[in-house]
C-alpha positions as CSV (number, residue, x, y, z in Angstrom):
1,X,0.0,0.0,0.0
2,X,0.8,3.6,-0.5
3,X,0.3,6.8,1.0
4,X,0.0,9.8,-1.6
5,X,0.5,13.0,0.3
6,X,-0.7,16.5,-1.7
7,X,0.0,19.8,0.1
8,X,-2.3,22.6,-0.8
9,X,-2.1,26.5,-0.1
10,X,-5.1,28.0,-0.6
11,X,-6.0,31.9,-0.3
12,X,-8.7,32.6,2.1
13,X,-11.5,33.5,-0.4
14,X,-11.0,30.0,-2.3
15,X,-11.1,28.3,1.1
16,X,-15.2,27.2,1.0
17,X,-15.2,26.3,-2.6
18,X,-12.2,24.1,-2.2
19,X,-13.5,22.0,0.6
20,X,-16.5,21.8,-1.6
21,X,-14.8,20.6,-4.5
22,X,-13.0,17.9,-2.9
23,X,-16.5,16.9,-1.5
24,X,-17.5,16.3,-4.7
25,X,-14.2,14.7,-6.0
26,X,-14.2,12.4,-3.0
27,X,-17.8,10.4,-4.7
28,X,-15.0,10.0,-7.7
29,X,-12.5,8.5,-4.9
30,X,-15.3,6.3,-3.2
31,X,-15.8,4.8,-6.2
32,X,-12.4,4.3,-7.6
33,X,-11.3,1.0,-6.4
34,X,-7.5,1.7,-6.3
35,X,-8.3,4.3,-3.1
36,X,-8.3,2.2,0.0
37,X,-9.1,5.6,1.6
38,X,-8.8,9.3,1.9
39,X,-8.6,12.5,4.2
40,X,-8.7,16.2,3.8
41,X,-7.0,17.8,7.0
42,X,-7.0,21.9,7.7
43,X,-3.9,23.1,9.7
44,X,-5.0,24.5,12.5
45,X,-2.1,27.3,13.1
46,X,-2.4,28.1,9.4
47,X,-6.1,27.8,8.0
48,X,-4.6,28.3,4.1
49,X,-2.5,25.1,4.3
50,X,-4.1,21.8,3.6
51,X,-2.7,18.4,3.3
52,X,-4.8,15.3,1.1
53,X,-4.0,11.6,2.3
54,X,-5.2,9.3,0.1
55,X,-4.4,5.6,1.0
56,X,-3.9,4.0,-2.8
57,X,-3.6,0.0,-3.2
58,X,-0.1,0.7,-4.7
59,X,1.5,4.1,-7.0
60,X,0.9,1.7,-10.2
61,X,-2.3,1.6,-9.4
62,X,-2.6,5.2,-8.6
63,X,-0.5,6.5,-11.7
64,X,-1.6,3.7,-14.0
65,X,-5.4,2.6,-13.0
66,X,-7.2,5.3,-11.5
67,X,-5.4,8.2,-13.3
68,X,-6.5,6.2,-16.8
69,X,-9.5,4.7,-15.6
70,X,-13.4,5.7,-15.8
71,X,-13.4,7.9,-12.7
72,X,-10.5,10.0,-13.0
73,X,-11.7,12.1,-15.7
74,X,-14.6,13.7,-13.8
75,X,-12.5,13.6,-10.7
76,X,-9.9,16.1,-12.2
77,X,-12.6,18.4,-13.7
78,X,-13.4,19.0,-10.2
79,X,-10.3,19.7,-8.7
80,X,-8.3,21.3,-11.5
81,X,-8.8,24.7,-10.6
82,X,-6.5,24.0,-7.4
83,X,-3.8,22.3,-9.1
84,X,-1.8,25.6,-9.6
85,X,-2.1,25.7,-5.7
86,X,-0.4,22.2,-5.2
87,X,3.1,23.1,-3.0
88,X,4.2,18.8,-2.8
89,X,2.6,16.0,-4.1
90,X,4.2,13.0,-3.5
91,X,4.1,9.2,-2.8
92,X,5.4,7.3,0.4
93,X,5.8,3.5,1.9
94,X,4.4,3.4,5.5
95,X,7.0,1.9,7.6
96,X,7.0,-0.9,10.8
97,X,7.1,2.1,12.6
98,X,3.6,2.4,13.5
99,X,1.6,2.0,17.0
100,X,-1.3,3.5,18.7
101,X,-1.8,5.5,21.8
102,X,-3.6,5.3,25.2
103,X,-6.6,5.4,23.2
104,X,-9.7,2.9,23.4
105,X,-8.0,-0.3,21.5
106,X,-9.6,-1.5,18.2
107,X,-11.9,-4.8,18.0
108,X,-9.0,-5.9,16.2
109,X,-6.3,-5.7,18.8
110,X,-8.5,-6.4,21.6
111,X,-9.4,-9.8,20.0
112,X,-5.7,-10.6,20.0
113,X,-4.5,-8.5,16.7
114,X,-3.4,-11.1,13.5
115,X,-2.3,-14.0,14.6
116,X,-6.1,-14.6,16.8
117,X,-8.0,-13.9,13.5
118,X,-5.7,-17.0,11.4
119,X,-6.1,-18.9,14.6
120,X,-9.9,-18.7,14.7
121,X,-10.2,-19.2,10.7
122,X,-7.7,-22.1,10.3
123,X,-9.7,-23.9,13.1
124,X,-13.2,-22.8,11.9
125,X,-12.5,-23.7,8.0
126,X,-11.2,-27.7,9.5
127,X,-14.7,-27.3,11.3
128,X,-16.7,-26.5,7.7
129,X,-14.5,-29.5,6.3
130,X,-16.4,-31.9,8.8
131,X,-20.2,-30.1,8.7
132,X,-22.4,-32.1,6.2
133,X,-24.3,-28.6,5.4
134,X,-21.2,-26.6,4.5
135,X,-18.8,-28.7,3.4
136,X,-20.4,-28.6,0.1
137,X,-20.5,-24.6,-0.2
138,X,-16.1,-24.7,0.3
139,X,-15.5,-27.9,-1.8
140,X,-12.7,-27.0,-3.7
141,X,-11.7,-24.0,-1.9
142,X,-8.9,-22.0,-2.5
143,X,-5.8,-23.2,0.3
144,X,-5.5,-19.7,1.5
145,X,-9.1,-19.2,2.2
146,X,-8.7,-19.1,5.7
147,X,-5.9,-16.7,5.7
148,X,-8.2,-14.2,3.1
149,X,-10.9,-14.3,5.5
150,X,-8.4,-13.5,8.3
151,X,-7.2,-10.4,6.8
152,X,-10.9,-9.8,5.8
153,X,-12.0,-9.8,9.4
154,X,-9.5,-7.8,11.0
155,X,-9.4,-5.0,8.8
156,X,-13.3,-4.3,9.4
157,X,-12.3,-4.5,13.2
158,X,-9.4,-1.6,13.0
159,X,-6.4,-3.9,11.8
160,X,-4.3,-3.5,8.8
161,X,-5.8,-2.8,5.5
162,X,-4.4,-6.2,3.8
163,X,-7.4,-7.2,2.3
164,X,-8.1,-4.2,0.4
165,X,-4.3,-3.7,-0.7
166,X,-4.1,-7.6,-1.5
167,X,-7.3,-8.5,-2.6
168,X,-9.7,-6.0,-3.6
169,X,-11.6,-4.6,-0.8
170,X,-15.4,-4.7,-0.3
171,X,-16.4,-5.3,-3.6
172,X,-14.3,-8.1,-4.3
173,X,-15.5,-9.8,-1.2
174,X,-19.5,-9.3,-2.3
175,X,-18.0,-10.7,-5.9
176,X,-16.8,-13.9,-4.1
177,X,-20.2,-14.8,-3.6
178,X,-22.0,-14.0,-6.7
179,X,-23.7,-16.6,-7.8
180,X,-23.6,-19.2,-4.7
181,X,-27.3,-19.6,-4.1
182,X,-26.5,-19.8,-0.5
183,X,-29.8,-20.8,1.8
184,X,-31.3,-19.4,4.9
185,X,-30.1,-22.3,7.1
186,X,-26.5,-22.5,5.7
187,X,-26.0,-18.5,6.6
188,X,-27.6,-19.7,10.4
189,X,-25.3,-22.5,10.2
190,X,-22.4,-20.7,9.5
191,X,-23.0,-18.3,11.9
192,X,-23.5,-20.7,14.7
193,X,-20.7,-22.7,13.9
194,X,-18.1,-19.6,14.2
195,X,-19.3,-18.3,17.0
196,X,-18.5,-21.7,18.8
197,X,-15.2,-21.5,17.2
198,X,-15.0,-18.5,18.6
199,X,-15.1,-19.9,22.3
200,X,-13.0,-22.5,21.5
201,X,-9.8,-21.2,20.8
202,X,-10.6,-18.9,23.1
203,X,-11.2,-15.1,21.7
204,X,-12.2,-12.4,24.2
205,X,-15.3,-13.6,26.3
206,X,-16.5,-9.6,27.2
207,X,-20.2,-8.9,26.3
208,X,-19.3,-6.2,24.5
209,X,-16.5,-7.8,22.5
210,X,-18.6,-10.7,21.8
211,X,-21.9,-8.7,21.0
212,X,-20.0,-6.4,18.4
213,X,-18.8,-10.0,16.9
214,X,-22.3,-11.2,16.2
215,X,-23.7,-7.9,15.3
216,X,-21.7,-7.7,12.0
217,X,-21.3,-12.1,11.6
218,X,-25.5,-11.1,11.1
219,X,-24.8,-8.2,9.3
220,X,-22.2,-9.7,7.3
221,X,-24.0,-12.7,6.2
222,X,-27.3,-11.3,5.2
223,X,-25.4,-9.3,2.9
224,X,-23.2,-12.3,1.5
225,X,-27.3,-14.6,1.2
226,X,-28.2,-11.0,-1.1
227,X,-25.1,-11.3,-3.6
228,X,-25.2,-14.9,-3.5
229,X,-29.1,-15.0,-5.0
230,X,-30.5,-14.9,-8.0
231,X,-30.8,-10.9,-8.6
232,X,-27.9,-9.6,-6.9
233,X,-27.7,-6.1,-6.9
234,X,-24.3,-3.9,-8.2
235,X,-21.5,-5.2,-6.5
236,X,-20.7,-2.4,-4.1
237,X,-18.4,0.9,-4.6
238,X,-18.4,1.9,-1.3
239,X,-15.2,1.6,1.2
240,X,-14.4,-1.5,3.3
241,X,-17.0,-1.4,6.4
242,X,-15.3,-0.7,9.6
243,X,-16.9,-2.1,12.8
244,X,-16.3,-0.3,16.1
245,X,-17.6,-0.8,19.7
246,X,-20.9,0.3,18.3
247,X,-20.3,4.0,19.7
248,X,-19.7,5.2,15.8
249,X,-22.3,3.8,12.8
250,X,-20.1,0.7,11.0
251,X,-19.6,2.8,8.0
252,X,-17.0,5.7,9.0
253,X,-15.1,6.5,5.2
């Protein structure tokens, strides 16, 4: 993944019409699904300066699929009139340097950060193997499955954006199930089964850990039955979902 970094300076009177043009031009970047995800800051000692993060799968795919893809065009034609105001615009590798503060911890690291998510997938995925109901569904699946869904997981609970730089994001996880015809009782099923996989190798036991878990397995799932029927609708634009300790909506990009 990289981190594009553009530095504006704008004049006070362009200051309200900027914002709102990168309002506009962030419906291009929603959409585009090279952005894993974006942020327009406003200094604070200096209200004319302005830094754009945008999180982009990798530079070739900023420089090479977004800039030449369908969305670009009408992104620019937004935005173009501050180009001239642009002071740096550059690309940079995030480095192992990187932590959080005394802050309230993530679902992600709370449940026990990476290495809890493959746990709970490597055991749940030998558990589908042996289920006569789902066993079918995952016949043939792919041998890094469990690791996908792993990465899956604990980026919509606050961990690393690895699914969306290595796979694809949301919409490629709705496309995965396209065409399935998954029933009523296999979602309950599968539901049921993680969650006892879930107590078994031993995840955080808190009710409030554990009721965020089911609220988006139910969440989750409903939407996977939907792609997975007969009229599935548009496979989705929007950003990965990000699940919290249900004092913010799911959705926060």
């Amino acid at each position: 993944m990289i981190v594009e970094y553009i530095r504006y300076r704008i004049t006070e009177r362009q200051r309200a019409e900027f914002e709102e043009a990168y309002r506009r031009a962030a419906v291009l970047l929603g959409q585009a699904e090279q952005c894993v995800d974006y942020e327009l800051a406003r200094c604070t000692e200096d209200s004319g300066s302005y830094i754009l993060r945008i999180h982009w799968t990798s530079a070739e795919d900023h420089l090479e699929g977004f800039r030449r893809g369908e969305h670009f065009a009408a992104f620019f034609a937004e935005i173009k009139a501050y180009v001239e105001s642009i002071e740096e615009m550059r690309h940079y590798e995030v480095t192992d340097v990187v932590g959080r503060g005394g802050a309230v911890p993530t679902l992600y690291e709370w449940a026990g950060g990476a290495r809890a998510f493959e746990r709970l997938f490597d055991r749940f995925y030998e558990r589908v193997a042996e289920d006569d109901l789902l066993a079918p569904v995952f016949a043939g699946m792919d041998p890094h499955h469990a690791e996908h869904v792993a990465a899956w997981l604990g980026e919509v609970f606050g961990g690393p954006a690895r699914y969306s730089s290595e796979r694809g994001g949301h919409r490629h996880m709705a496309s995965r199930h396209v065409g399935r015809g998954l029933t009523e009782e296999q979602r309950r099923r599968w539901v049921a089964l993680l969650m006892d996989t879930v107590q078994e190798v031993g995840l955080p036991d808190d009710p409030e850990f554990r009721a965020v878990f089911a609220y988006y397995l139910e969440w989750g799932t409903r939407m996977a039955l939907i792609y997975s029927g007969p009229n599935p609708p548009p496979l989705p634009e929007s950003p990965m979902p990000r699940w919290d300790w249900g004092i913010t909506p799911p959705y926060r990009g």
